[in-house]
C-alpha positions in Angstrom: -2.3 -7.5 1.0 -5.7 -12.8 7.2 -3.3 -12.0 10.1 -3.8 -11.3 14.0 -3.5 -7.9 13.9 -6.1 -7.3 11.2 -8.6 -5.4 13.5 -5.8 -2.7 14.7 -5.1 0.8 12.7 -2.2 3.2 13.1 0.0 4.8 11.2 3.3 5.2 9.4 1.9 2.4 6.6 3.1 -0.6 8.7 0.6 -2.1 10.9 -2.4 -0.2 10.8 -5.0 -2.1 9.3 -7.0 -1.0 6.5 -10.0 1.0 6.9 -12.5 -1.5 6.3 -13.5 -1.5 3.0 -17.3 -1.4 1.4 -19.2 -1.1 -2.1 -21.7 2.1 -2.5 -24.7 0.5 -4.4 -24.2 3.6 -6.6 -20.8 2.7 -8.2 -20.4 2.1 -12.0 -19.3 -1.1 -13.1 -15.7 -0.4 -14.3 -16.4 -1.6 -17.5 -18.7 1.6 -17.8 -16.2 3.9 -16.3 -15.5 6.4 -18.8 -11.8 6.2 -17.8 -11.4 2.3 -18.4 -10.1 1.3 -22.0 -11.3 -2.0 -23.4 -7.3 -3.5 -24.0 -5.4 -6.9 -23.4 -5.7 -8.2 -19.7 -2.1 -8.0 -17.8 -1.1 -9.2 -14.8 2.1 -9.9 -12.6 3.5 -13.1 -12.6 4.0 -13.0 -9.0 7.5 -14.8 -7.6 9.5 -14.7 -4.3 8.4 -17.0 -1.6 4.6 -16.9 -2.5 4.6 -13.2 -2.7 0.7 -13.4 -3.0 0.4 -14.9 0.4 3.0 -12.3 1.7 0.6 -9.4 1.0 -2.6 -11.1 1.5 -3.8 -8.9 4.5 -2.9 -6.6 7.2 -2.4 -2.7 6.8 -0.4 -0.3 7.6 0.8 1.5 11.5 1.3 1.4 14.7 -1.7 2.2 17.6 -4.6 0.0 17.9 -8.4 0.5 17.4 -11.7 -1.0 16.7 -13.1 -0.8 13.1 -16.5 1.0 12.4 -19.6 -1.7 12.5 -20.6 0.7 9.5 -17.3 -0.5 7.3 -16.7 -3.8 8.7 -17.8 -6.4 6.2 -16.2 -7.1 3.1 -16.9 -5.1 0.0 -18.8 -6.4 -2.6 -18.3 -6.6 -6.4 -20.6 -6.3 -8.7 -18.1 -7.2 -11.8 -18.1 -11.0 -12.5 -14.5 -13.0 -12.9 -12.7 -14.0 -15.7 -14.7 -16.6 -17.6 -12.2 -18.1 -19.3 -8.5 -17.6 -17.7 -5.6 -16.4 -19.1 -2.8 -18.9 -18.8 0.4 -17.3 -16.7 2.4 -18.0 -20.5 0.2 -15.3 -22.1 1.0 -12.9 -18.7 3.5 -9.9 -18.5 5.7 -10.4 -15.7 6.5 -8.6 -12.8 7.2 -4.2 -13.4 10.7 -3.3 -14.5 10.3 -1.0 -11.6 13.8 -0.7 -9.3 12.9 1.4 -6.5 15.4 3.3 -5.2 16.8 2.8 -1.6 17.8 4.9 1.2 21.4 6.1 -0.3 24.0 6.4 2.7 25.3 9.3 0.3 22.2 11.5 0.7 20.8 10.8 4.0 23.1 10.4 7.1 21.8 11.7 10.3 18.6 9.8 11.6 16.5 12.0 11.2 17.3 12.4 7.2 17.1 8.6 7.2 13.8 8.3 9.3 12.1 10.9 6.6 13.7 9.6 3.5 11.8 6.1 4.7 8.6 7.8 5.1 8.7 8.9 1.9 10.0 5.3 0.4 6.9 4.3 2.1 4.0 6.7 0.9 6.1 6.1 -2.5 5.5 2.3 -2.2 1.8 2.4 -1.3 0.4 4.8 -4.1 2.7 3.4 -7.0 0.4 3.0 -9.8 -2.1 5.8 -8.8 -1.5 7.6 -11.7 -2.6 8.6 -15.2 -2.5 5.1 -17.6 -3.8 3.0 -14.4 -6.7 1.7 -15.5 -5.6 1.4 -19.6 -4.8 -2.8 -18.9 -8.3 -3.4 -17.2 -11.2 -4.9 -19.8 -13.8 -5.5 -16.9 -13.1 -9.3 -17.1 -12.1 -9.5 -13.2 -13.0 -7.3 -10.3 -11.8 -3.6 -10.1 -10.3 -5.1 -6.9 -8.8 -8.1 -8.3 -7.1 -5.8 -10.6 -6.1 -3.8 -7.9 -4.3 -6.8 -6.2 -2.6 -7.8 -9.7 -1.1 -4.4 -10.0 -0.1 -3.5 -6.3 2.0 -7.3 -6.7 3.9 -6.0 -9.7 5.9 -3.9 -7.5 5.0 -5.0 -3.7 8.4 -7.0 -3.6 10.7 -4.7 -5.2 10.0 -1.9 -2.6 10.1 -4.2 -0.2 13.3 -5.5 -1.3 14.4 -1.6 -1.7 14.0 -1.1 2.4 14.5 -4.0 4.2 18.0 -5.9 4.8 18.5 -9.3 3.2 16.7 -12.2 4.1 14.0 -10.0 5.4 11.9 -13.1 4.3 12.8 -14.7 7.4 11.6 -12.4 10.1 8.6 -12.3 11.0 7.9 -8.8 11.5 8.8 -7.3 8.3 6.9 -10.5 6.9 3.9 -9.1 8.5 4.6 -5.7 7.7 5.4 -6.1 3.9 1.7 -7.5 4.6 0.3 -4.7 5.5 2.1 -2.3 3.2 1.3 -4.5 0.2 -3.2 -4.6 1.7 -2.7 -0.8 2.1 -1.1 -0.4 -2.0 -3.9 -2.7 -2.9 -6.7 -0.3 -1.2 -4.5 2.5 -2.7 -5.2 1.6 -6.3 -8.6 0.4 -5.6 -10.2 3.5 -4.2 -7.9 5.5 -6.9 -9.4 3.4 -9.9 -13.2 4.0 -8.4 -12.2 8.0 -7.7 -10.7 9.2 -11.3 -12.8 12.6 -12.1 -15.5 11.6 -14.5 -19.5 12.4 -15.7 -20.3 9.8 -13.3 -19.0 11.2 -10.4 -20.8 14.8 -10.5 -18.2 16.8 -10.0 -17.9 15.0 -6.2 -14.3 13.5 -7.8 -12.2 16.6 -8.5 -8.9 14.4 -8.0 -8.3 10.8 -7.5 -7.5 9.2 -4.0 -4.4 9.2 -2.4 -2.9 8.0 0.9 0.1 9.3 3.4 2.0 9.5 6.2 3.6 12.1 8.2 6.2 11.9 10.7 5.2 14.2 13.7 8.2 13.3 15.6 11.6 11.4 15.6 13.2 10.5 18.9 17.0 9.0 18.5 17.5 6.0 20.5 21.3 4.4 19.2 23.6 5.6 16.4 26.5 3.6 15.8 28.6 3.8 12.4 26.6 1.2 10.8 23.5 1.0 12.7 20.6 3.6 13.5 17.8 3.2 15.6 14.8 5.2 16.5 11.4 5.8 16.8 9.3 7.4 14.6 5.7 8.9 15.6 3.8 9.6 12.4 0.1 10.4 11.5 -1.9 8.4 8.8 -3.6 11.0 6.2 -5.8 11.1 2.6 -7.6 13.1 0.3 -10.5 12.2 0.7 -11.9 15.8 1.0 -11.1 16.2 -2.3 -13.2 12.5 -3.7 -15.3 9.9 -3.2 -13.6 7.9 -0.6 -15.6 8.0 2.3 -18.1 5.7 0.7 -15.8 2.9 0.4 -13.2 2.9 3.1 -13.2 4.5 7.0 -11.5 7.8 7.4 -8.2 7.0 8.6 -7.1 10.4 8.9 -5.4 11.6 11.6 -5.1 8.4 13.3 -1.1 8.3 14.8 1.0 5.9 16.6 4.8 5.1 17.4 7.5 2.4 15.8 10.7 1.5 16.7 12.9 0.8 13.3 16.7 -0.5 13.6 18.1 1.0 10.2 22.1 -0.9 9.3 24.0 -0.2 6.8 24.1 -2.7 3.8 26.6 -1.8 1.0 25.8 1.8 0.5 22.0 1.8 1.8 20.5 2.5 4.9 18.1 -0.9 5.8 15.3 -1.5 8.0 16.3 -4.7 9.9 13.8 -4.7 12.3 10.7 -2.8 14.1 8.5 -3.0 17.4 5.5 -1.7 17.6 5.5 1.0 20.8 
């Protein structure tokens, strides 16, 4: 989506961990948003080396810093679960979604490739924040619950998409897929409670988003088939534009510094590895 570095934030969607989340005693059940549609209830079958314990927690990074007391419990729900579950045979399976890589055709100095994975990135953690996100939910599991089952539909293929083979057995793109796949869960979540309605008084004139920015790119190596360098990049949302601040911490603003190792892998550019600076 708990993991030692749960308590740090930074940017650049791979270690900073999530603005602390929390429920405003004013939100509408999302059965009673006007935006949710009463439909069947679909959710990804979720594969891959226990991909649901992959992105269980963590966010996204770099830097370091102490959550808010305000914002540091866990959110509540007031929705109730599913009363009678919904075997994984009646289930849709994971998205048809192929995300694209980082094509060694389009993108070849570092800089190009540096950017392009930034974007990948902001790409990865607001898929699904968009018109038609909420038609699947029937109020029969939490608004964040369903915010988990979507994020997973497509939490692995990105991940898949920018990191080299066997990723699975590093550690530190196992714990950044973590935090990538908490921050596309928080994504959804806030984006499903901020879609412009009656309810919201006008305070929701577009639905949350989140991003990253590089601010600079310092070249360390190039080689023919390897890249590396490190990327300083600020964390950023809309949150002047919604609802946000009464569920998660403002997170704008807040930068730090990664070191990625990019290789070449057929014809895409690959993240094998990162260190935190």
């Amino acid at each position: 989506m708990s993991i030692e570095h749960r308590t740090e934030t930074t940017n650049d969607n791979d270690q900073l961990p999530p603005a602390p989340v929390r429920r405003s005693d004013t939100v509408m059940p999302p059965q009673d948003h006007p935006e949710y549609r009463t439909a069947a209830w679909r959710r990804a079958v979720v594969g891959a080396v226990g991909l649901g314990t992959i992105l269980g927690a963590g966010v996204v990074g770099y830097n370091k810093y102490a959550a808010g007391d305000d914002k540091t419990t866990a959110p509540v729900d007031t929705e109730t679960s599913v009363s009678a579950p919904v075997t994984p045979g009646e289930l849709d399976n994971v998205a048809d979604l192929v995300p694209e890589g980082i094509s060694a055709e389009l993108y070849s100095s570092p800089e190009e490739i540096a950017a392009a994975y930034i974007d990948k990135k902001n790409e990865w953690i607001n898929q699904g924040a968009e018109p038609g996100y909420l038609d699947d939910y029937d109020g029969y599991i939490t608004d964040k619950e369903y915010a988990r089952l979507e994020s997973d539909k497509t939490n692995m293929t990105y991940a898949d998409a920018l990191y080299v083979e066997g990723w699975q057995s590093n550690p530190d793109l196992i714990r950044t897929s973590e935090n990538v796949g908490e921050v596309h869960d928080q994504v959804l979540w806030v984006y499903g409670v901020t879609i412009p309605s009656e309810y919201s008084d006008g305070r929701d004139l577009e639905p949350y988003t989140r991003f990253s920015e590089i601010e600079q790119t310092e070249v360390i190596e190039v080689t023919d088939n390897m890249i590396i360098v490190n990327i300083t990049a600020t964390d950023n949302d809309n949150r002047d534009k919604n609802r946000a601040g009464e569920f998660i911490e403002d997170i704008n603003g807040k930068y730090g510094t990664t070191q990625y190792t990019y290789v070449l892998e057929g014809d895409e550019w690959k993240v094998k590895d990162l260190t935190i600076l």
